[in-house]
C-alpha positions as CSV (number, residue, x, y, z in Angstrom):
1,X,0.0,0.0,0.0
2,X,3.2,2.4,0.7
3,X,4.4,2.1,-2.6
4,X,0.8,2.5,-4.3
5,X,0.4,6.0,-2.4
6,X,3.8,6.6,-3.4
7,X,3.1,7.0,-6.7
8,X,0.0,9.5,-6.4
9,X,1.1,12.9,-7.5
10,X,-0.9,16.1,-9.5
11,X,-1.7,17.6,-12.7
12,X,0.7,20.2,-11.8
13,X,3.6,17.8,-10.3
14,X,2.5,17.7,-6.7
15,X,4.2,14.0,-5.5
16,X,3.0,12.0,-2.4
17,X,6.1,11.1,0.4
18,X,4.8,8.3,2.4
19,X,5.9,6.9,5.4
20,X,4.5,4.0,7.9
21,X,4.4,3.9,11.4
22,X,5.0,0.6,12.9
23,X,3.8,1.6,16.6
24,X,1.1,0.3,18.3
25,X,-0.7,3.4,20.0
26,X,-3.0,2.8,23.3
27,X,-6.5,3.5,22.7
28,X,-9.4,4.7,25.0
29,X,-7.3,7.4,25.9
30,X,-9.3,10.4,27.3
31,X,-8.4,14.2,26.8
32,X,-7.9,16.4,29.7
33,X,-10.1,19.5,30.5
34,X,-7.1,21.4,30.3
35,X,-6.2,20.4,26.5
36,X,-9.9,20.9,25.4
37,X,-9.6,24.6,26.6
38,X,-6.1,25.1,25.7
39,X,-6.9,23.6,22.0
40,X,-9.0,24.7,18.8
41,X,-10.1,21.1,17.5
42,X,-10.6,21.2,13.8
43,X,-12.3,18.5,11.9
44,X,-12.3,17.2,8.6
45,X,-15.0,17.5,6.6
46,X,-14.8,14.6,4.6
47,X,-14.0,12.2,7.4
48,X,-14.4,13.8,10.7
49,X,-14.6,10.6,12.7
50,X,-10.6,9.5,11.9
51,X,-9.1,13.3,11.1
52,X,-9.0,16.4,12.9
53,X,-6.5,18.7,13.9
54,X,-5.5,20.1,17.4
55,X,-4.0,23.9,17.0
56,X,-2.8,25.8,20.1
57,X,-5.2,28.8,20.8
58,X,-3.2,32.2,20.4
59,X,-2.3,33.4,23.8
């Protein structure tokens, strides 16, 4: 699968780097109060369930 993503690029020359993580990552984990406040949570909008984005709130 790697190598098959590898291979994606644009019309106008935009080429995919790939890389796989081999870790296995705990799950159930929950966020703190302090992170939810601290953090501007940004989902995506075509799958919102399995990507978001966490981005520090200016200060």
């Amino acid at each position: 699968m790697k190598e098959l993503m590898a291979t994606a690029k644009t019309k106008t020359g935009l080429k995919v780097f790939t890389t796989v993580l081999d870790k296995v990552y705990q799950t159930g984990r929950k966020v703190t109060e302090e992170f939810k406040e601290s953090m501007e949570i940004v989902f995506d909008a075509y799958l919102p369930k399995w990507n978001y984005t966490a981005k520090p709130q200016a200060a």
